[in-house]
C-alpha positions as CSV (number, residue, x, y, z in Angstrom):
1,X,0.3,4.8,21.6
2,X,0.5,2.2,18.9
3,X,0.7,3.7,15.7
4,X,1.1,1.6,12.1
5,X,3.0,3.2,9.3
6,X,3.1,1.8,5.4
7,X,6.9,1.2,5.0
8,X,9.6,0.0,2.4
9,X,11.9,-1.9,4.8
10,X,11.7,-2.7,8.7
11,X,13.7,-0.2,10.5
12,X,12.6,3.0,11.1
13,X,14.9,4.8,8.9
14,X,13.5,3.6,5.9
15,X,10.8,5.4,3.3
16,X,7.6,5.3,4.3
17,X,5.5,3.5,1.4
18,X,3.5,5.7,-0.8
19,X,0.9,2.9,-0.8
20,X,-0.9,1.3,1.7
21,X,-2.5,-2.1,0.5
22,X,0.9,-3.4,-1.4
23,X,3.3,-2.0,1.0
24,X,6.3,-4.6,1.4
25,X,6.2,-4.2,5.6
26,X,4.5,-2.6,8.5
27,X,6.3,-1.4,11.1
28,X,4.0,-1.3,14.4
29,X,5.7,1.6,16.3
30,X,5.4,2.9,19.9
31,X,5.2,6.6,19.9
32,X,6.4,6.9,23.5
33,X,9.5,4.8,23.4
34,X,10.2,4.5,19.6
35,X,10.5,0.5,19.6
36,X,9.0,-0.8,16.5
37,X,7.8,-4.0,15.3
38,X,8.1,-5.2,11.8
39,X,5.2,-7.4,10.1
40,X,5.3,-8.4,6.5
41,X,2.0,-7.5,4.5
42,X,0.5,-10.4,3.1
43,X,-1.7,-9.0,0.6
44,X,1.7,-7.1,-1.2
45,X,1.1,-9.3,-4.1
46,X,-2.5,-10.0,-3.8
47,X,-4.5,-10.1,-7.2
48,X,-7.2,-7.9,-5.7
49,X,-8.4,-6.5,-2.2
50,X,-4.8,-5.6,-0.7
51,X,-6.3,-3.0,0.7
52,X,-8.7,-4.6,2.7
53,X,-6.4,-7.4,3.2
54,X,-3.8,-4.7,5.3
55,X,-6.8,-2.9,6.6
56,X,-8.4,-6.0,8.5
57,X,-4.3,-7.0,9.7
58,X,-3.9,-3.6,11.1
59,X,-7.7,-4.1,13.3
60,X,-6.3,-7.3,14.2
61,X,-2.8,-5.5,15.5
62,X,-4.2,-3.3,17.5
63,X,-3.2,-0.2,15.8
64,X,-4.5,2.8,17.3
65,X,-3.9,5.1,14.1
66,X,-2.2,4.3,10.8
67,X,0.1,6.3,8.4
68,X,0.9,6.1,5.6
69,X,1.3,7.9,1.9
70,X,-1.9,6.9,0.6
71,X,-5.3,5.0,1.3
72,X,-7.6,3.8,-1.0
73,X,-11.4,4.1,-0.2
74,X,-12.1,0.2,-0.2
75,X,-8.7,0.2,3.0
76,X,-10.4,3.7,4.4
77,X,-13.7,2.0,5.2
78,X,-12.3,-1.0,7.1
79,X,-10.2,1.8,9.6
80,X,-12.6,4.4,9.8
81,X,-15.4,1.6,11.0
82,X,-12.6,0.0,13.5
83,X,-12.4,4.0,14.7
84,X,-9.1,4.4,13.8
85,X,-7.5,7.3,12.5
86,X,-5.4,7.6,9.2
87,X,-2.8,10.5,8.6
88,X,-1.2,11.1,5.1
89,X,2.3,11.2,5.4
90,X,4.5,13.0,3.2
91,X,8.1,11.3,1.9
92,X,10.4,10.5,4.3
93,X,11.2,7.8,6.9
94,X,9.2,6.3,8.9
95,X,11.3,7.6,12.1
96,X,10.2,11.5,11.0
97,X,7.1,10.3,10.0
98,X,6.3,9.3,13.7
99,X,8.1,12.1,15.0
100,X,5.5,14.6,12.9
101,X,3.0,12.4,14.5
102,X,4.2,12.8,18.1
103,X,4.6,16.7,17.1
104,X,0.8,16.9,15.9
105,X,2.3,18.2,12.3
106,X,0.2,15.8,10.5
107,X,-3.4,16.0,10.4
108,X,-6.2,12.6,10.0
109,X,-7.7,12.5,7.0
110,X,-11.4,11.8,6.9
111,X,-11.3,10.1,3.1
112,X,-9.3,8.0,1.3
113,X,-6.2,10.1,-1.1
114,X,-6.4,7.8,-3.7
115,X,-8.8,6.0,-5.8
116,X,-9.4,1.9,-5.9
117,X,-6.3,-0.1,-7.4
118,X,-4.0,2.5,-6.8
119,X,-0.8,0.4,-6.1
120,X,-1.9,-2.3,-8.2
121,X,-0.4,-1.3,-11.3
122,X,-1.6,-2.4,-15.2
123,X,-0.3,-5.0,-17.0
124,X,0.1,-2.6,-19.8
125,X,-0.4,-4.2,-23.2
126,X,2.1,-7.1,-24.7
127,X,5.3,-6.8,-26.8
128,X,4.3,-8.6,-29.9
129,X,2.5,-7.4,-32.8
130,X,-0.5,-8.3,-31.6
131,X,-3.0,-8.4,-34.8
132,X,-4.3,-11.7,-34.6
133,X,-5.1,-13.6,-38.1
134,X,-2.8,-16.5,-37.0
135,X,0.8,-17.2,-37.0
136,X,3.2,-15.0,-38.7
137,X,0.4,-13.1,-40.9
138,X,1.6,-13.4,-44.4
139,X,5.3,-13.1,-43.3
140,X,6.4,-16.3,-43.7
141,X,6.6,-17.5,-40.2
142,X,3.8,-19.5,-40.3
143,X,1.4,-21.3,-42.5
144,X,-1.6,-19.2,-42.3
145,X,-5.0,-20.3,-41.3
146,X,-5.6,-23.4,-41.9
């Protein structure tokens, strides 16, 4: 079987990512012999609908489940309606995580464990002072409005 885990590197001793849509790789892996295959996620830095973006590449790779930390609901909908299963993993590598597969210790999920945006991240607010009223604001950096 070809499953597709969320992962931090491409080798199968590295973490598996807690997120799905902005995960740096996926490693396709066959459960029977343990080879793996490593493809970069494209939508890692995508300014919106990652999810989607990774959900559609694993349809088009043929993945027969996916693992991973966490799905979002907008990733969960493109899987579940290409009838694929998704299993939560917890931390670890991806090699145990496939192994728990193979061992039927992890169980499929039937929603997503995270909400939208998830791994997206804010941009928080800014370092300046931020009150507005023009340069400086009476400090004498500036000439005021004008």
């Amino acid at each position: 079987m070809q499953v597709i885990v969320s992962s931090t590197g491409d080798s199968l001793d590295a973490q598996v990512s807690p997120i799905f849509g902005r995960c740096m790789v996926f490693l396709l892996v066959n459960t029977d012999t343990m080879d793996a295959r490593a493809i970069p996620n494209p939508a890692v830095s995508a300014p919106g609908g990652a999810g989607v973006q990774a959900a559609q590449l694993v349809v088009r790779e043929g993945a027969e489940a996916v693992i991973s930390g966490n799905l979002g609901p907008n990733a969960m909908g493109v899987i579940a309606a290409a009838g694929i299963p998704f299993y939560s993993a917890p931390a670890g590598t991806v090699r145990e995580a496939v192994e728990a597969f193979n061992a039927g210790s992890l169980q499929p999920e039937n929603q997503a464990t995270v909400p939208s945006d998830y791994g997206k991240g804010g941009t928080g607010a800014g370092g300046g002072t931020g009150r507005g009223m023009g340069r400086g604001m009476g400090r004498g950096m500036g000439r005021g409005r004008m």
